[in-house]
C-alpha positions in Angstrom: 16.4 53.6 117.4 15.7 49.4 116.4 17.1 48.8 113.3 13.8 48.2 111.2 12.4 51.5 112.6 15.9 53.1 111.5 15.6 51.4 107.7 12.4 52.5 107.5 12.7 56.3 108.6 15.8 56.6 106.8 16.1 59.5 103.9 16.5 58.0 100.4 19.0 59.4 98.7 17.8 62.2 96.4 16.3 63.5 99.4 20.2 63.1 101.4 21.7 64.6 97.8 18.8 67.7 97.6 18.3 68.7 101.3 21.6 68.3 103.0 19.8 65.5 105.2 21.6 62.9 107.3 21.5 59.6 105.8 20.7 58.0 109.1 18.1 60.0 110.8 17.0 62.9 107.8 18.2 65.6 110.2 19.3 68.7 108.3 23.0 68.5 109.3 24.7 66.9 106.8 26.4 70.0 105.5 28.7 73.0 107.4 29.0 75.1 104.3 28.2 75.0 101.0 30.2 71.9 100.0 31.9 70.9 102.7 30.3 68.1 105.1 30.0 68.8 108.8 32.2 66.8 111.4 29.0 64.4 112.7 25.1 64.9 112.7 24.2 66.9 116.1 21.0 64.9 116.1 22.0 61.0 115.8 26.1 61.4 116.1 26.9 59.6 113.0 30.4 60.5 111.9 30.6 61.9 108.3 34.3 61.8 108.6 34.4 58.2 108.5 33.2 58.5 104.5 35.0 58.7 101.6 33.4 60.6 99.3 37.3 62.2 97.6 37.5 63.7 94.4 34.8 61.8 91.9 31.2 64.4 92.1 34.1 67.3 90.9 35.5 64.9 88.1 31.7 64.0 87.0 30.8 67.3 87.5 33.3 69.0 85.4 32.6 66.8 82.1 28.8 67.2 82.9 28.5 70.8 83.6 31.6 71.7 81.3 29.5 69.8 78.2 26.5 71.4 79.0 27.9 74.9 79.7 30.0 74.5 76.5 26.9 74.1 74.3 25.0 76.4 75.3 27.4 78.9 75.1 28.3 77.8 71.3 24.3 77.4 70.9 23.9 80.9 71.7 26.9 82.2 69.3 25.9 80.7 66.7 22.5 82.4 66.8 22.6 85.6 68.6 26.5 86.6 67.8 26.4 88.3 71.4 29.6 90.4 72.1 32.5 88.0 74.2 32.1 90.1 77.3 28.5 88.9 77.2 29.3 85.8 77.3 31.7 86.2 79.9 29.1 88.1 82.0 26.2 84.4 81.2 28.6 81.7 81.3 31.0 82.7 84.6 28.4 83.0 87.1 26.4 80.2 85.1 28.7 77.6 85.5 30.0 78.7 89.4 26.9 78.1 90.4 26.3 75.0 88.8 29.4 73.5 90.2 28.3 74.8 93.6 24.8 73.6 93.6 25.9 70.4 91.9 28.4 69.6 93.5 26.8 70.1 96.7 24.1 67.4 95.7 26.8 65.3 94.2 28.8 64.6 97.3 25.2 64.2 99.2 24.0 61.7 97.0 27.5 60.0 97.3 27.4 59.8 101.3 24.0 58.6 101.2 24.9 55.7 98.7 27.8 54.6 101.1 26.0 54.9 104.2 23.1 53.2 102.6 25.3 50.1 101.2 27.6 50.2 103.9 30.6 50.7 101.8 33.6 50.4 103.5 37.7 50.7 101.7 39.1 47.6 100.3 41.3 44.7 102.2 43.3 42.1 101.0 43.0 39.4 103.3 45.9 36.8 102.5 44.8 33.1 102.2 46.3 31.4 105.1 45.7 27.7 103.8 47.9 28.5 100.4 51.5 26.6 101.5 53.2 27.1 98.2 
């Protein structure tokens, strides 16, 4: 693929985040189970191994989904009074598949954004000309 062709054709990344596309050519291979990223894309080869993607969509996720779980829950107390196991029976399932779908579309958008700016880890390279 030439490099302007490849820009061009490449999957922005709410689309990467919502469809589990490659960043590179928009196949659907991104993902090999629900959140976990396959080894490489079976269409173009790109390695998703090489990206770093660690621990921050569950950090995010959990004050974001845990706030709005967490209000809605006391939202509904405070007006229906609904017996604990019925909240039990709303809120569990709620918020497992929240963190699921979420997190799925978390670590998407995140591989697309480092693909995209081709984020790299850190160096230090030392400053050979400093003799002091």
């Amino acid at each position: 693929m030439e490099p302007e062709r490849a820009a061009a054709d490449a999957p922005t990344p709410a689309q990467v985040a919502l469809g589990g596309l490659c960043p590179r050519c928009g196949a659907k291979t991104l993902f090999a189970g629900m959140a976990r990223f396959a080894p490489s894309c079976s269409q173009c080869g790109l390695d998703f191994s090489s990206f770093n993607v660690g621990d921050g969509p569950a950090a995010f996720l959990t004050l974001i989904l845990g706030t709005i779980v967490t209000a809605a829950a006391i939202a509904l107390e405070l007006t229906l009074h609904p017996p604990l196991w019925l909240h039990m029976l709303i809120w569990i399932p709620v918020t497992a598949a929240g963190v699921v779908l979420m997190l799925r579309a978390a670590k998407g958008a995140l591989i697309a954004a480092e693909y995209r700016n081709a984020a790299r880890q850190g160096r230090i390279v030392a400053d050979e000309d400093t003799d002091t």
